[in-house]
N, C-alpha and C positions, 0 to 999 in steps of 0.2 A: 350181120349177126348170125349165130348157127342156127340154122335150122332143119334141125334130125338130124340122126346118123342116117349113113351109106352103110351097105352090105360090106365096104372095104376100110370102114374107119378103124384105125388103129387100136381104139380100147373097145370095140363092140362085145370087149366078155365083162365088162363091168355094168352093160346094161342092166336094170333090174327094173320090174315093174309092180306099181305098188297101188291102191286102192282106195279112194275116198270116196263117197257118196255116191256108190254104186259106180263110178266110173275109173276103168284103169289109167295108169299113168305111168312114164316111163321116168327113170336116171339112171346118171351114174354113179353109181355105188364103191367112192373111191378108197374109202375102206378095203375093199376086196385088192389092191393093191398090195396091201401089207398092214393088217390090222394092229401091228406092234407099234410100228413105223406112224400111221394116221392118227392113232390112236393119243399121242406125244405130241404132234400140232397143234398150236397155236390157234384158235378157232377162225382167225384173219388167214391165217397161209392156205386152210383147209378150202377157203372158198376161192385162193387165185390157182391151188391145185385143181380146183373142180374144172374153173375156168380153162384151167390148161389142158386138161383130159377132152372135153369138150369140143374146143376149138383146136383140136391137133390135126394137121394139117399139112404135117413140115414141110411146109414154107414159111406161115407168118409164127406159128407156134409150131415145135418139134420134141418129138419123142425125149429128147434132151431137156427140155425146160422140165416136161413132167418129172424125168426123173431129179431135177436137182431142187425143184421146190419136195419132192416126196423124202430129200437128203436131208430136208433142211434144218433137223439138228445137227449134221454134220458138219455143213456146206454156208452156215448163216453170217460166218466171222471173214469168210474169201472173198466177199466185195462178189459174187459170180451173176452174172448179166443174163437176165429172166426173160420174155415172152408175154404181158397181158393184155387180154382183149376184154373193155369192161361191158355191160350189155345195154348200156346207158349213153347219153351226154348229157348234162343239163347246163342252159348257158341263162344266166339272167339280162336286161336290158343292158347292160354298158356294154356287156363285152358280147351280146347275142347282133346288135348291131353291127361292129366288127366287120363277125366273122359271116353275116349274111353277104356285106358289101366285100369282102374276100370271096365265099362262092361267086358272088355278081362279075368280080374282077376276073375270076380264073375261068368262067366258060367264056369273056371275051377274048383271053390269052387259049384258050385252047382251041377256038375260032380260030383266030390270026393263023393259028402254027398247024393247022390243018386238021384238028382232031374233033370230034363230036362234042358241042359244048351240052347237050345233058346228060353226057356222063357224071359231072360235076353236081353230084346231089350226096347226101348222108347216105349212107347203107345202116348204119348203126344208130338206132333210135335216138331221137334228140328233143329235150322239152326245152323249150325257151319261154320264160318267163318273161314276161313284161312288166317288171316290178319298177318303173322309173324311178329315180332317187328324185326324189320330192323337195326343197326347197323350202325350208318353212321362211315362207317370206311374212303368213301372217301368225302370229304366237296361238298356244292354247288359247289366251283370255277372250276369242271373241270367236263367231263361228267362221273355223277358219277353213275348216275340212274341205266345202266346197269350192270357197276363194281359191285353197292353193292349188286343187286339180283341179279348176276352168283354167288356172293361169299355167298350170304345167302342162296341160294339153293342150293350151294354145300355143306355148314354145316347142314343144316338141313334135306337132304332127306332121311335118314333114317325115320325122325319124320314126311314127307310126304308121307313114303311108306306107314306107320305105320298109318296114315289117311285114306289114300286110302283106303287099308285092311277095316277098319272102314266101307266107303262109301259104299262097296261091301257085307258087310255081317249084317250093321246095319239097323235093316227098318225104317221105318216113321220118316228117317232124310236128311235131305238135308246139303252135304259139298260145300258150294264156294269156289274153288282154289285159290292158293296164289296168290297175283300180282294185288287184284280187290278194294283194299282197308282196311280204317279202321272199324272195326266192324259196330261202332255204327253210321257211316255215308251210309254205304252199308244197314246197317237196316232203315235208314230213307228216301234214296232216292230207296230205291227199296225192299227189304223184307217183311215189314211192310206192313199189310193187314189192318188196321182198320177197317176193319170188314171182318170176318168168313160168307159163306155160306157151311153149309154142312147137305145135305140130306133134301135143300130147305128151312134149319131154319138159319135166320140168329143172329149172335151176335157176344159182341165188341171182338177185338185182344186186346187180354192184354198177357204180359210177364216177364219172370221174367229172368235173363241172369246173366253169371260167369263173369260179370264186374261191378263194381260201380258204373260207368256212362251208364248201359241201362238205366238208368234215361233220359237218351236225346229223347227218342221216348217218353216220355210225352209231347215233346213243338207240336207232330202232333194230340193231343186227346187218347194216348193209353197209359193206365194205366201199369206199369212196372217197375221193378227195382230189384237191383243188389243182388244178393242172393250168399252166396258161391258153391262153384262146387259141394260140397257135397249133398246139399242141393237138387241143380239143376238137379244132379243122380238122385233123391229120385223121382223130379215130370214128370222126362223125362218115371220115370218106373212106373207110377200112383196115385202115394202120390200127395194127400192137404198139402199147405202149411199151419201149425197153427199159427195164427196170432193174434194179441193183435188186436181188433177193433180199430184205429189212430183217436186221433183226427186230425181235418182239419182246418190250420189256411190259412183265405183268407189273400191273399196279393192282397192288390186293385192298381192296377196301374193308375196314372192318366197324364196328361200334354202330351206334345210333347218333342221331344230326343232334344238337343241342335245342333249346327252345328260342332260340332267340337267333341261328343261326340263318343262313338261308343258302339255296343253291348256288348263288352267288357270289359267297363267300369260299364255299366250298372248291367251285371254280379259278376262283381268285389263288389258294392256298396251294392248289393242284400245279397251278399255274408255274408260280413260284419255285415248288419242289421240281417239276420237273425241268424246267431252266435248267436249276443247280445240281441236276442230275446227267444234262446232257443226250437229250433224246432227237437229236437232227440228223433226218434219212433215217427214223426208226418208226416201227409202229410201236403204236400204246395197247394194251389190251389188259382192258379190266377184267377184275375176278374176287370175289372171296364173301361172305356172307354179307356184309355193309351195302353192296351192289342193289339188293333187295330192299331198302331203307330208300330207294332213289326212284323215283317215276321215270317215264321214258324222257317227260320233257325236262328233267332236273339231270338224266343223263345226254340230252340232247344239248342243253347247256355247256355241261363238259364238256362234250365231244367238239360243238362247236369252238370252244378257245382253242382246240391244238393248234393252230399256224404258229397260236400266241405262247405257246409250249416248245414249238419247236419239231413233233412229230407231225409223222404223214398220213397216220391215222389214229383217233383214240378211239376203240372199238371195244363195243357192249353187243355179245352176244343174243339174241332173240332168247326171252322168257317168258315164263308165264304173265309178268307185270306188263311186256312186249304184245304178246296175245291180248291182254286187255286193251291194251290200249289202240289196239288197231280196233277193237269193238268200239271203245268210245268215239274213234275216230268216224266211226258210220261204212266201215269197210264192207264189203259183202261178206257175208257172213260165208258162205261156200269159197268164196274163195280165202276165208280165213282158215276155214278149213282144213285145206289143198295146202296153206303156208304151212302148216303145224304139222300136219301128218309129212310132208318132204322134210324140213328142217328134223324130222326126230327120224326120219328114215336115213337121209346122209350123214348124220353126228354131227350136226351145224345148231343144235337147240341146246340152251342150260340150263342148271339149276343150281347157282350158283350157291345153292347149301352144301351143296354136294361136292365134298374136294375129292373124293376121287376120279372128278369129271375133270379136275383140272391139269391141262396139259405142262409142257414144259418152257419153259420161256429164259431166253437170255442173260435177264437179270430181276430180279425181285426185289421191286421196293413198295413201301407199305400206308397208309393216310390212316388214324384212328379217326373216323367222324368226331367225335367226341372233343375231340383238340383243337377243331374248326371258332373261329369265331370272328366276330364283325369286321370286315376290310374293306379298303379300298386301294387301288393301284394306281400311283403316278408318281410324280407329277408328269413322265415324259412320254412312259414306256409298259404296257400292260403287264410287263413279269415285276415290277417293281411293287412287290405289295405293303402297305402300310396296314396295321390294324390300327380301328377306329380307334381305339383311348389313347393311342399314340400319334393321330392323327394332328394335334396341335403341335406339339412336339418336333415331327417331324417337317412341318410346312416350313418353321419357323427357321428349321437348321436349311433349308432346302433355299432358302431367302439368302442368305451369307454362303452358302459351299460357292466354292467356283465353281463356273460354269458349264455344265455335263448335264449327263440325264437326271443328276440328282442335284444340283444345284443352276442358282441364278445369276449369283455373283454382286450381288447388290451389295455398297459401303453401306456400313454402318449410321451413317448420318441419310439415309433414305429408308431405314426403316419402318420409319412413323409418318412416313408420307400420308398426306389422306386430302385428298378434292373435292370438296362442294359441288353439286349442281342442282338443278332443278328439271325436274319430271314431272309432269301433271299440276304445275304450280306450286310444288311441294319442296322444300330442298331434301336433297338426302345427301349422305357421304360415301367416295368408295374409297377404297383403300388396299392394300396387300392382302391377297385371300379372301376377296368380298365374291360370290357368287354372281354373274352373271347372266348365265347360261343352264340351267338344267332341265333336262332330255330324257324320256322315259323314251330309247328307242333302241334298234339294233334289232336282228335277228338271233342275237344271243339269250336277251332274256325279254322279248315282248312273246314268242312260244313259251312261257312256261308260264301257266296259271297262279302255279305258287307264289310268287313275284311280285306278279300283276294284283293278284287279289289282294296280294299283301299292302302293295302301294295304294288301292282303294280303301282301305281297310284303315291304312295308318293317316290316308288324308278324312277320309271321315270322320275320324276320332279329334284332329287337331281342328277341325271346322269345326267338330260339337267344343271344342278345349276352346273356340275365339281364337284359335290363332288364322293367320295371312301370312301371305307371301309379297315381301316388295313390290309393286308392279312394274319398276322397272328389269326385272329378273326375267330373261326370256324362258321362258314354259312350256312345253310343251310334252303330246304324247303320240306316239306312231308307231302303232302295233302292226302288227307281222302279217295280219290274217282278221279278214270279217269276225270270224270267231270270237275274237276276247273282245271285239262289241259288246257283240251278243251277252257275255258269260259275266260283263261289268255294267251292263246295265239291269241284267237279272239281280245281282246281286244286291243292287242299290246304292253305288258307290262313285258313279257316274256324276251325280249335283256337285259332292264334296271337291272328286277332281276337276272341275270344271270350276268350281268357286276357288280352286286356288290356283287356276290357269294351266292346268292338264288338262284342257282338251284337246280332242283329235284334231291331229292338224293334217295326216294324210296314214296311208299306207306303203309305205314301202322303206327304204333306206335313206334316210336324214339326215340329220344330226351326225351320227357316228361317221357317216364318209365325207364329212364335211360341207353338206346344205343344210347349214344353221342358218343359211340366211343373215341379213344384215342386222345390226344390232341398233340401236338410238344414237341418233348422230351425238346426243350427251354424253351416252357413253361413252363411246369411242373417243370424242374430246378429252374428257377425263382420264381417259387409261392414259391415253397420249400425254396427256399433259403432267400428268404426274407419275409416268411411268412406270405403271402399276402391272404388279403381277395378278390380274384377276385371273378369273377360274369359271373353266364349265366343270361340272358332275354331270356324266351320263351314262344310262345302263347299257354301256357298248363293248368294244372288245379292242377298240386300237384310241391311241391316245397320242399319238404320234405332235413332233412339234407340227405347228401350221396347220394339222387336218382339221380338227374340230370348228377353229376360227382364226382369223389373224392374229386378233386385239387377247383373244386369253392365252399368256403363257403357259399356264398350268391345267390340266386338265387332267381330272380324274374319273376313271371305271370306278363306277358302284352298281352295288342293285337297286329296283326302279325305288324299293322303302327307302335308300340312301337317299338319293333325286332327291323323293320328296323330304326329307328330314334337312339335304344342305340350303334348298330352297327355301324352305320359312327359318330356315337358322339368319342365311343370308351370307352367310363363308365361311367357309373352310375349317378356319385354322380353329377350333369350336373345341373344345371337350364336352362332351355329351354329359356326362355324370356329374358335372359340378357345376352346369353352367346352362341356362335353360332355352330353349330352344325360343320363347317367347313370355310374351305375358298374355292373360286372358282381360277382358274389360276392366275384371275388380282388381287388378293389380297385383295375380296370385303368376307365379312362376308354372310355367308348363315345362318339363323336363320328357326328354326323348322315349325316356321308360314309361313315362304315363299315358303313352300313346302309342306304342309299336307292339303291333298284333304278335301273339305267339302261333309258332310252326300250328298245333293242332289246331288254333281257331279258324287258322286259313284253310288249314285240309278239310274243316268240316263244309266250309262256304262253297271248297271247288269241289267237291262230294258233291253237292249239293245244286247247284248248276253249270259245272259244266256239263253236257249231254249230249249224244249224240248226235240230237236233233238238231240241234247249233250249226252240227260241223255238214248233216245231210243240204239246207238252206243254205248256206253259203257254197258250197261246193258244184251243186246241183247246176247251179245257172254258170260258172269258172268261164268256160268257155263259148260262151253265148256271147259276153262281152256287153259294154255298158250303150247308151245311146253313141255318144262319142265316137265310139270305135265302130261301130258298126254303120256309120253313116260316111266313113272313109271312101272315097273312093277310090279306085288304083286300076292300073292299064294293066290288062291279061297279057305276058310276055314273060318268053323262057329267058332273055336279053334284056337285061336293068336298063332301061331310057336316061341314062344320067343326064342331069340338069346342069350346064354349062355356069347357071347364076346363082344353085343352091352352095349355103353357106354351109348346111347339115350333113349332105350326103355327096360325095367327090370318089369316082374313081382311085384308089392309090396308084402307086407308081413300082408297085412290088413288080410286076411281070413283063414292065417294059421293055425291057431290053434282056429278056430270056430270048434262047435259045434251045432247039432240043440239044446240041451236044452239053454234057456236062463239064466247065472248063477247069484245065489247070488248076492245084493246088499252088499259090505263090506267095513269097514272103512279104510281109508288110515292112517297108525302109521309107525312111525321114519320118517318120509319124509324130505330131503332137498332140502333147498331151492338153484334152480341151477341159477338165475338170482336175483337180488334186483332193481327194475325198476322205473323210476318216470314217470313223465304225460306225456300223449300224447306220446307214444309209438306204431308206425306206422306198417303194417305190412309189410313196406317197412325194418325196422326194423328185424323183426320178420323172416323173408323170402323174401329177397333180390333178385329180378329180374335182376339186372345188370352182371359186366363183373365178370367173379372167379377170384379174388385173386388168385395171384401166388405162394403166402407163407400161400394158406386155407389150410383145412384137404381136400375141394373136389379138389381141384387143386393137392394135394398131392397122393390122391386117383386116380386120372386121370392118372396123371404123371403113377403109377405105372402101369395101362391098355395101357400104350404106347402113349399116347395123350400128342403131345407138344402144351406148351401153346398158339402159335398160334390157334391153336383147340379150345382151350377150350369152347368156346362161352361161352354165358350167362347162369344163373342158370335160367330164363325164359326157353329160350329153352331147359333144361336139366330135367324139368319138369314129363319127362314121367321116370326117372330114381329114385328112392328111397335114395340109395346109395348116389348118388349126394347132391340129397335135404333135405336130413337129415345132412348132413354132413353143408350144408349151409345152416341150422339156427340157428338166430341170428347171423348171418356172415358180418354184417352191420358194415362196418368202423369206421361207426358215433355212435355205441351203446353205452348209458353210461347204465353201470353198476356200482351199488354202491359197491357192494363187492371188486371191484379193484378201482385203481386208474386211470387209462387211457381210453379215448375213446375207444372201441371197441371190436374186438369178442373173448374175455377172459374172466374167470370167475373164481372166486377160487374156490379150490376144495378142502371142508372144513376137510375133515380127514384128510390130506395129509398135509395141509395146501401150496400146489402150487399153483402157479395161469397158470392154460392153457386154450389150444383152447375150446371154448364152450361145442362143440362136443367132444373130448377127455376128458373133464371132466364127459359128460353124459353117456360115455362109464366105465369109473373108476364107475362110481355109480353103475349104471347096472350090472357089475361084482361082486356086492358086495350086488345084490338084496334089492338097497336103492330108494326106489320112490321117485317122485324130486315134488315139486313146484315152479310157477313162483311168486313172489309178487311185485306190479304193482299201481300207479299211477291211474290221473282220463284218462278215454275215450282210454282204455288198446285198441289196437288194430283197432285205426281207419286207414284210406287210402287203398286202394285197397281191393275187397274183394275176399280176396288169401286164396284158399283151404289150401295152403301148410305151411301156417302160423297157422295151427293146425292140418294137416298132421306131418309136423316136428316136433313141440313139441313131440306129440302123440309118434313119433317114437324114439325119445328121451328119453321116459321113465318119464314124466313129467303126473302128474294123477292131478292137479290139477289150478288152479289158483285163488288167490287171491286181486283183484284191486279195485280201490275207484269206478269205472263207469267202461262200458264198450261200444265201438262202436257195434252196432245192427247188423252187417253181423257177425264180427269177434264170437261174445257170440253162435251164433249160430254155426257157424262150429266147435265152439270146444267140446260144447256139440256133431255136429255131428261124432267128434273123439274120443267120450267117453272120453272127458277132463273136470273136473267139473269147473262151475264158480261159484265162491263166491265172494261176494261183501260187504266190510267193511258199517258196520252203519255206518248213516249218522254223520258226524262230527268225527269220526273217520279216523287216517291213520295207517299206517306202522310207523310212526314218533312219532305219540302221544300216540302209544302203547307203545312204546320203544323197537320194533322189532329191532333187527340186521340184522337180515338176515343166523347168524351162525347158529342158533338154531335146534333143530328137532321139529317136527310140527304133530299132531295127529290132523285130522280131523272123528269127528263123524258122518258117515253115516251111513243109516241101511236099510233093505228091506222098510219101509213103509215114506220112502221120500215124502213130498209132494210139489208143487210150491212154492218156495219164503218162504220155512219155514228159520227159523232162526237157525242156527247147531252152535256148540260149537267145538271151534278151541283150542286145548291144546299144551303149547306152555315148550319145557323140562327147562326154565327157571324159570318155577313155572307160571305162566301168563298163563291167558286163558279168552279167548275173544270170540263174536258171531259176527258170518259172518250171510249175506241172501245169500241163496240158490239160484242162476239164473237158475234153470230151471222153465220158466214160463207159461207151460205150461202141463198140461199133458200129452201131447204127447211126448214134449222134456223128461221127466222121464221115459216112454216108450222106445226113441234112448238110453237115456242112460241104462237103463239096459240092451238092447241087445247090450252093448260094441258100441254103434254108429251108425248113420242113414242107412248106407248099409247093414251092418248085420242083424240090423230089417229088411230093404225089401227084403234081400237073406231067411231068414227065413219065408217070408211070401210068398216068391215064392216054397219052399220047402214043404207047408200047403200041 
C-alpha cells in the first residue's frame, strides 16, 4: 500500500496540507486537477481517482488511468480498462481459510522453484474475520448459544489452529477470533477506518473483501465490494485490480418512510426497481434529500442487498448522520476528527440537502419513501418482491404456475394436501405454506437496530396479546455483533423473544447461507410424505433453491418484525388484515395491527439504548479472543506442516505441476460437455455451503477417512480441503441439469451413456484425458462470490464455459482458475443453436487472443457457431495464460 510521496512522484503538485488538532496532515487535492471536471463526479469515481493519483506509478497504475477516470463523463459508455489499488482486504472464515492454505501452498511452490518462500505474504492490509457460519443444530427455544459454539468449535478447530498458524506467520494481517460476529457488521461497527493516515498523508478506506455483501460498508461512505478469494490473493500480495470504468446510476431518494414501513421493505422495493432497471457492472450512488430520513445502518441495509441488485456498488456518501454514527459507534473521537476535516478538504463529504452538491451521473432514477410498503421476496429469488396484502394471493398462484422461480407446478388435486403428525405428544398439521423455519439472521438486517428492536418490540406485545409460536417451528436468532445483545436486553425484550423461541443461538452466518441445521425427523416425514411445499421466513438476503434447507421449497426474505409475525401466524399464505395472526386465552382475535410497533416507537427505544458504551465493551476485548481460541495451540513455522490424515486442512494441487516458463496458449478439441445448465444458475449451485449429503461422493470419501456422519459438517467448513470440494461441485440438490431428467447432482456420462454422481462422471472423463465444458443460461453464476465455484470446476477438469451472461464476481474467478468464458451472441442460445449437450465441442484459441474477440466454437455435429471471448481485459489474457491469477503472481515473485 502507498506510503508517502517521493520527491519524483508524478502528482506531487496536488499535494496539499491541512490541519486538525493542532497537527498537520498531508493529501491530495484532486480537485486541483480540474475543478470543472471533479467537480461533475460521481462521489464513487472521486475516491478510485484519488486512488489512482495516489498509487501512480506507471507500472501497476499509470498516468493514463488517472486521466481517463478524471474523463469519466466523457469516457463512462467505452467499456475503457482502469487501474485500482484498494487500501484494504477483508476476508471472512470460509473464504479467509482458502486463501491462507493458498499462501501456505505458494511458498511451498516457490520453494520447489527456487525462490524465497517469505515473499509470499500480504503487502496490502488484510482483516480476516473469523465469523464461522454457525449451524443451528440447537433452536432458539432452549439455551442454545453455548451448545452450538462448544459444538462448532469442536468441529472446526483443526481450521482454527490452521488460522492461528496464519496469524503467527502472516504479516500485515489482522485475524478477529471466532465468537465476535458477522463479518460485514464487525467491519462496520468497528474495522472500518474511513480514512487511512500513514506516514501523515491521509486518504479514503476503500475495500474490496471474499464476500458479496462487503458492499455494506458503502452505506458509511467507503467505497468496496465483493471480489472472489482468488482475486483478493492477488491484491493482498500487490496486484491492481483491472477494472472496466462503471457507469454510475444516481438513485435519488425522496419523501419520508411511512409508519409502518421498515428498512426492509425499503430494501426489498430498491431491490426490485433496480433489477428492472438493469444495473450489472454499474455502481449505485445514492443522493437527494430522503437519503437523510435513513440512519447509516438502514443505509447499510441497502447497500448491503446490491449483489441482490445486481450493482458493484450501492454507495452513500459520508454525512453528517455518517459522522454521528461513527460517535455512537465509540470511534476516537480525534480521529473522527481527522475523517471529517479530510472528507470536507477533498470534496468526498455531503449534504445531501444540498443539490448543488450533486454531481452528474449516467442515468437517474428515483424511489419516493412514501410509496414503500410491507414486503417480502420469494418464493425463489431475492429480486422477486411480493407485498404483504398480496402475499396470500400470490403463494397461492405460485402453487399451480409451472415450474420456475415463480412457480411449483403442483395438479390441482394436491392442493389441499395436509399430514398429521405428532410433536411433543400433540398432533398438529402441515400443509402448503405452513412455516417451518423462521430466522432472525444475516448480515443484512441483524446491523440495524431498527429491525431488531422492532422484532422485540412486536414479540413483546404478542406475549403480553397470549399469543405462541408452534413449537415445532424452528426459531431462531443470530445477530451480527455482541452489540444488539447488549441494546435487546436493555431494552427489555429479550423474555418475550426467548418465550417465543428467538433465542440466541450463535453469532455469526446461519440460517441464511444455509446452517439451518436439521429440522424434526416429523417434519421432514411429513413434507416428504405429503409433498409439501413448506416455507422458511428469514431476515436474509439470498433465498436461493436448496440454500436455506432441503425439505422447504419456498423461502422467503423478510424483515426480522416479518419472522416473527410468519411464526406465530404459522404460514405464509396469511392475509394479515382479515385474518388473525392468533387467538389470545379468552377467545379474542389478535390481528397483526394490534401488535406491530410503529417507526417512532422504535426510534425512541434505539435513542434510548443503543450507546456507545455497548459498542466500547464489546469491541474492546475483539481481539483478545475467547478461552477457546486462545488455549489453541500451533507450531511456530514460515512452512504449513500439513497433516497427511486431516480431513480439514490438505495441500491443493493448484501449483503442482507449475513451471516458471509461462506455456502456450492452445485450443481446447474433443471436449464434453459435463453440465447442460439454464438461467440464473447460482454459485450456491455450483459449490454448495450447506450440510454433505450422506449418499455424496464427499460424504463417501469421508466416510472412508473414518468420519461418521455426525462429523461431517458443512462443505463451507470443509473449504480448506480440495478433496472435499471437488468432490462437492455441483452437489446441489436442487441442480437441474438438462442432460438427466431429475433435479440434482447427476449428470450423464456420455460415452458410457450412465447417468452418475457429477464428480464420478468428471473422474470417467479425466481418465480418458476428455476436457469437459459447462454450457449455461443468462447471469451463469450469480449469489455468493465463492472462490470454489471455479476452484471446483478447475479441478474437475472443465477448461471452459459457455453462457448467455455472466455474474461479474463469478466471470472473474474463473478466468482467475484459468477457466475460459465465452459468451453466446446476442440473441443467441444453446436452444436456438440446436445444441444438445451430447456433442463434442472444439474451441479455437490461439497465442495472440485478444479481449472480447469473437472465437469460433466447432461443434462434431457439423454446426459451428461464434462465442465472445470474456476476457475483458488485458490483464485477465495475461491470468490466463499464466494457467490463473496465482501462478501469475507466484511467477512474478520468482522475477
Amino acid at each position: 500500500m502507498f506510503s508517502g510521496p517521493t520527491m519524483d512522484h508524478t502528482y506531487n503538485t496536488l499535494f496539499e496540507t491541512f490541519q486538525v488538532n493542532g497537527e498537520d496532515l498531508k493529501f491530495y487535492n484532486c480537485r486541483n486537477l480540474s475543478p470543472e471536471k471533479y467537480d461533475r463526479l460521481p462521489y464513487s469515481i472521486r475516491v478510485l481517482l484519488e486512488s489512482a493519483v495516489r498509487n501512480c506509478d506507471e507500472f501497476h497504475v499509470t498516468k493514463k488511468d488517472v486521466e481517463t477516470i478524471l474523463d469519466w463523463n466523457d469516457i463512462q459508455l467505452k467499456e475503457t480498462e482502469i487501474s485500482f489499488k484498494p487500501s484494504r482486504v477483508i476476508l471472512q472464515d470460509f473464504t479467509g481459510v482458502p486463501a491462507v492454505v493458498d499462501f501456505a501452498a505458494m511458498r511451498d511452490a516457490v520453494k520447489r522453484l527456487g525462490g524465497d518462500p517469505m515473499k509470499v505474504n500480504p503487502i496490502c492490509p488484510a482483516d480476516l474475520v473469523v465469523d464461522h457460519s454457525i449451524q443451528v443444530d440447537f433452536s432458539g427455544r432452549s439455551d442454545s448459544l453455548k451448545k452450538n459454539q462448544d459444538l462448532e468449535f469442536e468441529r472446526n478447530k483443526e481450521r482454527f489452529k490452521f488460522l492461528k498458524w496464519g496469524a503467527s506467520t502472516l504479516r500485515n494481517m489482522i485475524i478477529v477470533p471466532p465468537g465476535s460476529g458477522i463479518v460485514h457488521q464487525v467491519n462496520l461497527e468497528y474495522l472500518a477506518r474511513v480514512v487511512f493516515t500513514k506516514d501523515g498523508v491521509c486518504f479514503p478506506d476503500s475495500v474490496v473483501g471474499t464476500d458479496s455483501h462487503t458492499t455494506m460498508i458503502n452505506g458509511l461512505g467507503i467505497v468496496g465490494w465483493g471480489v472472489g478469494g482468488i482475486e483478493a490473493e492477488a491484491v493482498m500480495l500487490g496486484q491492481t485490480i483491472s477494472m472496466v470504468l462503471p457507469q454510475v446510476i444516481g438513485y435519488k431518494i425522496s419523501g419520508k418512510i411511512g409508519p409502518y414501513a421498515t428498512s426492509t421493505d425499503i430494501v426489498l422495493t430498491i431491490t426490485k426497481h433496480l433489477r428492472s432497471v438493469g444495473v450489472v457492472g454499474k455502481f449505485v450512488e445514492f443522493f437527494g434529500p430522503g437519503v437523510e430520513e435513513l440512519s447509516v445502518a438502514d443505509r447499510a441495509t441497502i447497500s448491503n442487498m446490491c449483489p441482490e441488485y445486481g450493482a458493484t456498488v450501492g454507495f452513500f456518501a459520508l454525512d453528517r448522520i455518517g459522522v454521528d454514527y461513527l460517535r455512537q459507534t465509540n470511534r476516537d473521537p480525534e480521529r473522527i476528527a481527522v475523517i471529517e476535516a479530510y472528507l470536507k478538504a477533498a470534496g468526498l463529504f455531503r449534504n445531501y440537502s444540498n443539490d448543488c452538491e450533486d454531481p452528474v451521473y449516467s442515468q437517474v432514477v428515483e424511489l419516493d419513501l412514501e410509496t414503500v410498503v410491507s414486503s417480502v421476496s420469494g418464493p425463489k429469488r431475492p429480486q422477486d418482491r411480493v407485498p404483504v396484502n398480496k402475499m396470500k394471493g400470490d403463494f397461492a398462484e405460485c402453487l399451480t404456475n409451472k415450474v420456475g422461480f415463480k412457480g411449483f407446478g403442483l395438479p390441482s388435486d394436491k392442493l389441499n394436501t395436509q399430514v398429521p403428525f405428532i410433536y411433543d405428544n400433540k398432533e398438529y398439521v402441515l400443509r402448503h405454506g405452513s412455516t417451518v423455519i423462521a430466522a432472525i439472521t444475516s448480515c443484512t438486517n441483524t446491523s440495524n437496530p431498527s429491525v431488531m428492536l422492532g422484532a422485540g418490540l412486536l414479540a413483546k406485545k404478542a406475549v403480553e396479546a397470549g399469543l405462541s409460536v408452534n413449537p415445532y417451528v424452528k426459531t431462531s436468532l443470530s445477530p451480527g455483533s455482541g452489540v444488539v445483545t447488549y441494546y435487546l436486553e436493555e431494552s427489555g425484550v429479550v423474555p418475550a423473544l426467548n418465550q417465543l423461541g428467538f433465542g440466541i443461538v450463535g453469532y455469526g452466518c446461519m440460517t441464511c447461507i444455509g446452517n439451518s441445521g436439521p429440522l424434526p425427523d416429523v417434519i421432514v416425514e411429513a413434507i416428504e410424505k405429503g409433498d409439501l411445499v413448506c416455507c422458511s421466513v428469514l431476515s436474509g438476503n439470498r433465498n436461493f433453491e436448496g440454500r436455506v434447507h432441503p425439505n422447504t421449497r419456498a423461502n422467503y426474505l423478510a424483515s426480522p418484525l416479518l419472522v416473527v409475525a410468519y411464526a406465530l401466524a404459522g404460514r405464509v399464505d396469511i392475509d394479515f388484515k382479515t385474518e388473525p395472526l392468533g387467538y389470545n386465552p379468552e377467545g379474542k382475535p389478535i390481528f397483526l395491527a394490534d401488535i406491530w410497533p410503529l417507526r417512532s416507537e422504535i426510534q425512541e427505544v434505539e435513542r434510548k439504548h443503543v450507546i456507545p458504551a455497548m459498542f466500547q465493551e464489546v469491541y474492546e476485548k475483539i481481539q483478545k479472543g475467547n478461552h477457546q481460541w486462545n488455549s489453541l495451540e500451533v507450531v511456530e513455522s514460515d512452512l504449513y506442516p500439513w497433516e497427511a490424515s486431516s480431513t480439514y486442512i490438505q495441500r491443493p494441487p493448484f501449483f503442482d505441476d507449475m513451471t516458471k516458463e509461462i506455456p502456450p496458449v492452445k485450443p481446447i478439441v474433443n471436449a464434453k460437455v459435463l453440465l447442460m445448465l439454464g438461467d440464473s444458475v447460482t454459485t450456491d449451485h455450483i459449490s454448495p455451503a450447506g450440510s454433505i449429503s450422506r449418499t455424496s461422493p464427499a460424504a463417501r470419501f469421508l466416510q472412508l477417512k473414518g468420519v461418521v456422519p455426525r462429523d461431517f459438517n458443512s462443505y463451507g467448513a470443509r473449504r480448506g480441503n480440495d478433496a472435499i470440494m471437488t468432490r462437492g461441485t455441483f452437489a446441489n440438490v436442487r441442480l437441474v441439469n438438462k442432460l438427466v431428467s431429475n433435479p440434482g447432482p447427476k449428470t450423464l456420462h456420455i460415452p458410457s451413456g450412465k447417468v452418475m454422481d457429477v464428480f464420478d462422471a468428471a473422474e470417467a472423463y479425466k481418465a480418458d484425458n476428455i476436457p469437459l465444458i459447462v454450457i449455461a443460461g443468462k447471469d451463469y453464476g450469480c449469489g455468493s462470490s465463492r472462490d470454489w465455484a471455479a476452484k471446483g470446476p478447475h479441478l474437475l477438469g472443465i477448461k471452459a464455459v459457455i453462457a448467455e451472461s455472466y455474474e461479474r464476481i463469478h466471470r472473474s474467478n474463473l478466468i482467475g482458475m484459468g477457466i475460459v468464458p465465452l459468451q453466446f451472441l446476442d440473441g443467441q442460445t444453446a436452444a436456438s443453436l440446436g445444441l444438445t449437450g451430447k456433442e463434442s465441442y472444439a474451441i479455437n484459441l490461439g497465442d495472440n487472443i485478444q479481449p472480447r474477440q469473437t472465437v469460433s466454437v466447432i461443434v462434431d455435429s457439423g454446426k459451428t457457431f461464434d462465442a465472445i471471448l470474456r476476457f475483458d481485459t488485458d490483464v485477465e489474457i495475461a491470468f490466463y495464460r499464466n494457467g490463473g491469477i496465482l501462478k501469475y503472481m507466484l511467477r512474478k515473485m520468482l522475477d
